[in-house]
C-alpha positions in Angstrom: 69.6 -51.4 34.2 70.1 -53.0 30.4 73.0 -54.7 29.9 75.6 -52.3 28.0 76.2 -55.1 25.5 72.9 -54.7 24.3 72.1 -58.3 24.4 69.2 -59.2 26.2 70.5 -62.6 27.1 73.0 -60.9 29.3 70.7 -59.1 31.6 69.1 -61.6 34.1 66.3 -59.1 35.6 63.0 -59.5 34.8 61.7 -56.1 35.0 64.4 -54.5 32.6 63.0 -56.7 30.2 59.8 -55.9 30.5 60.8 -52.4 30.7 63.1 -53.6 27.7 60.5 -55.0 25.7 58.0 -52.1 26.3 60.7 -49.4 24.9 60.9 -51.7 22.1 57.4 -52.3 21.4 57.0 -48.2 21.4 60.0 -48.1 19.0 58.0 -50.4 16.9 55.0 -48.5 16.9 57.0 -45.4 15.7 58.4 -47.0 13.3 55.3 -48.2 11.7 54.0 -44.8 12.1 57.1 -43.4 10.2 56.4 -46.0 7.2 52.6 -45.0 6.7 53.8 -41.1 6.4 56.5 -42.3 3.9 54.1 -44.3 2.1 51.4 -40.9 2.0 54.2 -38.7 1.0 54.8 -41.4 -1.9 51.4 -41.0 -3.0 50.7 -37.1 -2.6 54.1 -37.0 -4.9 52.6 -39.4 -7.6 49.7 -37.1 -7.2 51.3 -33.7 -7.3 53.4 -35.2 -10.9 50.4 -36.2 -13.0 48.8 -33.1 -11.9 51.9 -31.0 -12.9 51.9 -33.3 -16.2 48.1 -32.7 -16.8 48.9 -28.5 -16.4 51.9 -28.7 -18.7 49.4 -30.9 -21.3 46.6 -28.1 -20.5 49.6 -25.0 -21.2 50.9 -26.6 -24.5 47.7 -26.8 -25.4 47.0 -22.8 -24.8 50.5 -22.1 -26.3 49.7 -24.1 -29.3 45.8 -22.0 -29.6 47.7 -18.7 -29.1 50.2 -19.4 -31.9 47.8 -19.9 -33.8 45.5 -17.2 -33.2 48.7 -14.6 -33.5 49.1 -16.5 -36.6 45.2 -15.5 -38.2 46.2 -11.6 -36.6 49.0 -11.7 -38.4 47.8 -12.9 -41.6 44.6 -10.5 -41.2 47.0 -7.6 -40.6 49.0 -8.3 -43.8 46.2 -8.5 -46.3 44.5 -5.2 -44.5 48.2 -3.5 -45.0 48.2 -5.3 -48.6 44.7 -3.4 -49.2 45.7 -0.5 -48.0 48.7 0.2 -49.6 46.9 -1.1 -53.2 44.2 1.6 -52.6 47.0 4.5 -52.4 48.6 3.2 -55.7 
């Protein structure tokens, strides 16, 4: 049985500390385990923001060709309305 202290210096039986040391090398190995999923969810999160900054780059872009292309319709829809209107006068 462990000591209830926690202390391994107060337990004097050499098979709890083995069994000790085993639960603690297992421990161990889960914890490394849970620090090289931290450390992949790090990167897939830098990874997932520049690909969330590249697609907001790529939509401004779009936005910016649209404007401008309702821009030209506009501007062609004037001078045909412009024409139009002079040709009934």
């Amino acid at each position: 049985m462990k000591p209830v202290s926690g202390n391994p210096n107060d337990c004097h039986d050499i098979d709890t500390l083995r069994e000790w040391v085993t639960d603690l090398q297992e421990v161990v190995s889960i914890h490394r385990e849970l620090v090289t999923c931290s450390r992949h969810q790090v990167e897939v999160g830098h990874k997932l923001t520049e690909l969330a900054e590249q697609k907001t780059a790529a939509l401004e872009e779009k936005i910016e060709l649209m404007q401008k292309r309702l821009n030209q319709y506009e501007i062609a829809f004037s001078a045909k309305h412009y024409n139009h209107v002079r040709r009934l006068n």
